[in-house]
ZALUMNU-261020 format. One record per residue (C-alpha): x, y, z. Coordinates in steps of 0.2 Angstrom, whole numbers, always signed. Layout:
+-------+-------+-------+
|    px |    py |    pz |
+-------+-------+-------+
|     X |     Y |     Z |
...
+-------+-------+-------+
***
This chain:
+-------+-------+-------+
|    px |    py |    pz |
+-------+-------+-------+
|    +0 |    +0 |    +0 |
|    +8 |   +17 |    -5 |
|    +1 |   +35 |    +3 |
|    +7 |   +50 |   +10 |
|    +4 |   +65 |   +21 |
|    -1 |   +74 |    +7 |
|   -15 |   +63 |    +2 |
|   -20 |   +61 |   +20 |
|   -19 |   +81 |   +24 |
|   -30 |   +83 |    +9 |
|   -43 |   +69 |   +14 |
|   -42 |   +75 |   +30 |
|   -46 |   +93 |   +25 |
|   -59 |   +89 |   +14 |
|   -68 |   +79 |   +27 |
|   -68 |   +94 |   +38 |
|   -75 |  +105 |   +28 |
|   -86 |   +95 |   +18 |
|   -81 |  +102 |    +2 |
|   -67 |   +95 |   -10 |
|   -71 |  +117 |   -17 |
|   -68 |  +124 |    +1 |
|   -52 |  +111 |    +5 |
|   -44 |  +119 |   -11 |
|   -49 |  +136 |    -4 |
|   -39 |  +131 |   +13 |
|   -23 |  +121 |    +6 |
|   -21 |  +135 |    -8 |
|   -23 |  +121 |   -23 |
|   -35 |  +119 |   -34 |
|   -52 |  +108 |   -33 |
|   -43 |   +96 |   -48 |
|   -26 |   +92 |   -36 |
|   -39 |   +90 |   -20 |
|   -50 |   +78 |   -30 |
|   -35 |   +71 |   -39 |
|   -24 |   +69 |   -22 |
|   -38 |   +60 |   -12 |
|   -43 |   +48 |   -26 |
|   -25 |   +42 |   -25 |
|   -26 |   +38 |    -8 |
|   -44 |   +30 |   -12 |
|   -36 |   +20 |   -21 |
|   -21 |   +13 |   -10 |
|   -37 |    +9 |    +1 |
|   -47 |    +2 |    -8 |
|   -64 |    +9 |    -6 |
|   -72 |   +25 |    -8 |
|   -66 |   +36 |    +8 |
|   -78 |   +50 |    +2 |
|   -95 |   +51 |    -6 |
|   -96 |   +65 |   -18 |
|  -113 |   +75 |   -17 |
|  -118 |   +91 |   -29 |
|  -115 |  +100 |   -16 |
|   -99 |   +95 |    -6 |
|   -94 |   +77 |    +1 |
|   -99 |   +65 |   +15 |
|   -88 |   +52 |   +24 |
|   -91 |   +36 |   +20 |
|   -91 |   +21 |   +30 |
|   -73 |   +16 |   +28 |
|   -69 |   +35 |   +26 |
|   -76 |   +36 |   +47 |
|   -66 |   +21 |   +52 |
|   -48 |   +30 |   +43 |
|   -53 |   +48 |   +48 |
|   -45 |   +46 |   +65 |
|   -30 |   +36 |   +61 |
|   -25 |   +49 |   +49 |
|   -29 |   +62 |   +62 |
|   -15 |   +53 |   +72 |
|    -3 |   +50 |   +59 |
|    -4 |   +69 |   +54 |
|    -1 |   +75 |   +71 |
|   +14 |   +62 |   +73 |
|   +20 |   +69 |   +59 |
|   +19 |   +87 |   +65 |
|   +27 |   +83 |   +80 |
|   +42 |   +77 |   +73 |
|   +44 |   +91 |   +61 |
|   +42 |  +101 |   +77 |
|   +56 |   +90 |   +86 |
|   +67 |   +92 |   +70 |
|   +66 |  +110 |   +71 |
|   +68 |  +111 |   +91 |
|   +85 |  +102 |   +88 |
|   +95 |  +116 |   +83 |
|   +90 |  +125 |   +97 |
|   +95 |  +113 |  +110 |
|  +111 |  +108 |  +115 |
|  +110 |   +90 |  +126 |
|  +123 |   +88 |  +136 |
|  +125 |   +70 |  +145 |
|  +133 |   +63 |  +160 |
|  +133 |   +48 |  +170 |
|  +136 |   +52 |  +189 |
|  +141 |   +71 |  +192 |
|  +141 |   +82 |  +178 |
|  +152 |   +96 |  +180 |
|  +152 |   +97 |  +200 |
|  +156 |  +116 |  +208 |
|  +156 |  +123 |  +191 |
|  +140 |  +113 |  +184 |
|  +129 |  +126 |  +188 |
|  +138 |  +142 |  +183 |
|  +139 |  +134 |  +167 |
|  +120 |  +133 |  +165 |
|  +119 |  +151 |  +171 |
|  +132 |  +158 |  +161 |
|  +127 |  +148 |  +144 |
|  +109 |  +154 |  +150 |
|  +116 |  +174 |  +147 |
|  +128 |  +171 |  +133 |
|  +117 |  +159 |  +122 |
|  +100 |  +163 |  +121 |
|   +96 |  +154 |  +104 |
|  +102 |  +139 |  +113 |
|   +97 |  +129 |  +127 |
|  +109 |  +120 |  +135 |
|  +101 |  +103 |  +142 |
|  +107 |   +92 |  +154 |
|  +104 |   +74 |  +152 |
|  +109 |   +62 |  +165 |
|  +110 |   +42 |  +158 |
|  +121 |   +29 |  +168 |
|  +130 |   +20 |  +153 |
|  +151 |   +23 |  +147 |
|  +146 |   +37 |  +136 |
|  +135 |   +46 |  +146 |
|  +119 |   +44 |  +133 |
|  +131 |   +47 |  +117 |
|  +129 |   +33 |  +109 |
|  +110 |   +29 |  +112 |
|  +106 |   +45 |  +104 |
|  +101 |   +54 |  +121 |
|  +113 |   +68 |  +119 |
|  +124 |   +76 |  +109 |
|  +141 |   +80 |  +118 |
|  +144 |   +68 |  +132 |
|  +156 |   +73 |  +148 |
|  +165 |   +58 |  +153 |
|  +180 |   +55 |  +163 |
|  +184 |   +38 |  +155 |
|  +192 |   +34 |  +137 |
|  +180 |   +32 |  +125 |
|  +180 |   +23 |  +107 |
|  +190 |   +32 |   +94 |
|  +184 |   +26 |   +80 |
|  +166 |   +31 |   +83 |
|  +170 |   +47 |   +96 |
|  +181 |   +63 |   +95 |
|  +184 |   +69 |  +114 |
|  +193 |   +83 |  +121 |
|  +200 |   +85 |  +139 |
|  +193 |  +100 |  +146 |
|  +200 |  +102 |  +163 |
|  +206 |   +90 |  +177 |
|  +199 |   +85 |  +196 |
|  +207 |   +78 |  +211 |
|  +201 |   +61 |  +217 |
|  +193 |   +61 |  +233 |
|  +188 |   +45 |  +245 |
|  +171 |   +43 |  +251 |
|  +167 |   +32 |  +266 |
|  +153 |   +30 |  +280 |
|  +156 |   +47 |  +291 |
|  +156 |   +39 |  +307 |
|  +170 |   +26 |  +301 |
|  +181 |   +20 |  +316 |
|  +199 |   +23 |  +305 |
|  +195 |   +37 |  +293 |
|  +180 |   +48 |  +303 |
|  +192 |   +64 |  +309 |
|  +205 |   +61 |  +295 |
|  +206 |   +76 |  +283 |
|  +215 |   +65 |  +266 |
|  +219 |   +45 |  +264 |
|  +235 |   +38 |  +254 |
|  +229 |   +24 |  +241 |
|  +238 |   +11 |  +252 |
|  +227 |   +14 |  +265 |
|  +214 |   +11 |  +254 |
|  +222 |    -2 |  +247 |
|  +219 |   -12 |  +265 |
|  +197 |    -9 |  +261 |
|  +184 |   -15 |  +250 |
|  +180 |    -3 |  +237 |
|  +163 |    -1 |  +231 |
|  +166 |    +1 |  +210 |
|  +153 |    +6 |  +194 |
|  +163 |    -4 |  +182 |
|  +153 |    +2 |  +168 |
|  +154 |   +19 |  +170 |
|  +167 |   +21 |  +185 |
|  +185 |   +30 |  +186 |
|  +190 |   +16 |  +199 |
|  +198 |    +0 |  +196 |
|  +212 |   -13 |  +200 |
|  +223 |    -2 |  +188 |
|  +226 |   +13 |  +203 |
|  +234 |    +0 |  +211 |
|  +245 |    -9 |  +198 |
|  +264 |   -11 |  +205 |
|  +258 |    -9 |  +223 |
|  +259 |   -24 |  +237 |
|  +243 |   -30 |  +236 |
|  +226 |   -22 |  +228 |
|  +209 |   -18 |  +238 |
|  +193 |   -32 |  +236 |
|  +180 |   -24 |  +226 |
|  +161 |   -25 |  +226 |
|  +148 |   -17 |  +212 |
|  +136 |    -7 |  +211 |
|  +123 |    -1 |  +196 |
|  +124 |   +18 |  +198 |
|  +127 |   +32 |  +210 |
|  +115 |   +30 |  +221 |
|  +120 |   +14 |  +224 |
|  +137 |   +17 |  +228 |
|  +131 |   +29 |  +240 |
|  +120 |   +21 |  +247 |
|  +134 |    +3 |  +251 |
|  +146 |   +18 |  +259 |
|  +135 |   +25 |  +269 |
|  +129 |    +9 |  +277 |
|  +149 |    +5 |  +279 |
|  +151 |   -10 |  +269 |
|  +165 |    -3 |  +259 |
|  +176 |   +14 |  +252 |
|  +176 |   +21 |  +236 |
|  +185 |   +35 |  +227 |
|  +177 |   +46 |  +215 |
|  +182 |   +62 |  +206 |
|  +178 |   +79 |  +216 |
|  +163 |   +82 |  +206 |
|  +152 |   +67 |  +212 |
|  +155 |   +77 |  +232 |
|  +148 |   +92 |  +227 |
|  +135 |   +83 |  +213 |
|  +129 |   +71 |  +227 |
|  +130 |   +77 |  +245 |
|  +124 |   +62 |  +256 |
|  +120 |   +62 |  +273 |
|  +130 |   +50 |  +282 |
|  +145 |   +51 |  +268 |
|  +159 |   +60 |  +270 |
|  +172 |   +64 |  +253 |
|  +190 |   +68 |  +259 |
|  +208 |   +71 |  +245 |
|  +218 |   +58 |  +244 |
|  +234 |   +65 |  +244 |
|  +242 |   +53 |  +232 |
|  +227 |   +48 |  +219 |
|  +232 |   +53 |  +202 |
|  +222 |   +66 |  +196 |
|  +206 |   +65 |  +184 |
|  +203 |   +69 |  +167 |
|  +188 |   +76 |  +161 |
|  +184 |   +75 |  +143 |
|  +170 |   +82 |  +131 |
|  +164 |   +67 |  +118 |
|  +154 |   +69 |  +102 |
|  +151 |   +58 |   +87 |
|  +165 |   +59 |   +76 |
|  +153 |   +62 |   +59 |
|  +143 |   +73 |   +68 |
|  +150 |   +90 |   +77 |
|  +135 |   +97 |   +85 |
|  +129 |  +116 |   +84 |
|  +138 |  +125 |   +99 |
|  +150 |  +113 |  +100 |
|  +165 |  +125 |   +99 |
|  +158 |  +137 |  +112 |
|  +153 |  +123 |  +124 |
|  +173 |  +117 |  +126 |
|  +179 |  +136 |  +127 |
|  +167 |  +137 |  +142 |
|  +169 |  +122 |  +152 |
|  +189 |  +124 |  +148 |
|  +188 |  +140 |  +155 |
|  +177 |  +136 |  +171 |
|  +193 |  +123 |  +175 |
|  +206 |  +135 |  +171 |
|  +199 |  +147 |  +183 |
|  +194 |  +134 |  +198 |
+-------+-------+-------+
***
């Protein structure tokens, strides 16, 4: 069966105004293309969709059962032209667990100021690229490698790594930093999937921490706070996610983090340009 949104906007607007004379009136065409148009869709169908009278058209049975469906297909069909349009004018940008931390929301505000044909849209999606490669967004940050054959990436600034562990913790509860040995001697609550922690920190070391998983951040949060293990995040995850009962302290020896900017590699998104300078800029200055 082959039809269009033509034909259906045209059957549609004829039934509505119960006129093929007044239809062509209301698309701008004449009563020949209107008459024309819907008998190709009649005949996709099948049947007569309308019954032509002297003096306008009626619906016929079949035409009252397809009305409807072509009223939703129509205004399918607007709404994607609506998203199509909307796309230029928003900037979706993902993360899996902290965003930008202290600077996250002065990047909102300042975007807000500086960008007003753009709205910059945080999306927040627990996966390695931060919603990237399901389509959810259109720059990704992320603080772990990512494909180079799909993704282009940029490091845009660098965090400390911090501990987090239960606040009223026997060993850690008045100390101000930790050493990665001492560390070393917990168990360490990981996200391997999207996570900056694994066994690799602790590669040429005596002996490496026992690890347990969790799905996503709250999660993790919640394992520490109950005191069934450590973990060690970057800084942004403290100021992203405050927990009662969790306390976030430097390590004085954890190697620093890298965050990094990700977009498809065949596809550099509107704002793209503007996006690094600012988020470079918001570390520079930290």
């Amino acid at each position: 069966m082959d039809w269009d949104l033509r034909e259906l906007r045209f059957f549609v607007t004829a039934a509505d105004a119960g006129s093929f004379t007044e239809a062509a009136a209301q698309l701008f065409v004449s009563q020949a293309a209107v008459s024309r148009t819907i008998a190709g869709l009649e005949k996709s169908v099948g049947e007569r969709l309308l019954r032509r009278l002297p003096r306008g058209c009626e619906l016929t049975s079949t035409g009252q059962q397809v009305l409807p469906q072509a009223r939703r297909v129509l205004a399918e069909a607007a709404r994607f032209t609506e998203f199509l349009a909307s796309r230029h004018g928003v900037l979706r940008l993902g993360y899996a667990w902290a965003a930008l931390g202290q600077h996250t929301t002065r990047l909102q505000r300042e975007w807000a100021q500086g960008h007003a044909e753009t709205t910059l849209e945080l999306v927040r999606h627990n996966a390695p690229t931060a919603g990237l490669a399901e389509g959810l967004c259109d720059v990704a940050i992320v603080r772990r490698a990512v494909d180079e054959k799909r993704f282009d990436s940029l490091v845009v600034g660098l965090e400390r790594r911090l501990v987090a562990f239960a606040s009223d913790d026997p060993q850690w509860s008045r100390r101000r930093q930790v050493s990665m040995a001492e560390i070393a001697d917990r168990t360490v609550v990981i996200d391997p999937r999207v996570g900056t922690t694994s066994g690799e920190l602790w590669t040429g070391t005596d002996h490496q921490p026992r690890f347990i998983r969790s799905t996503d951040v709250d999660g993790w949060l919640d394992i520490i706070a109950a005191g069934r293990g450590v973990g060690t995040t970057a800084e942004a995850t403290a100021h992203h996610h405050p927990r009662p009962g969790v306390t976030y302290r430097r390590i004085k020896d954890g190697p620093r983090i890298p965050v990094a900017l990700a977009w498809w590699r065949d596809h550099r998104p509107h704002g793209l340009g503007d996006l690094i300078d600012a988020v470079t800029r918001l570390y520079a200055t930290a």
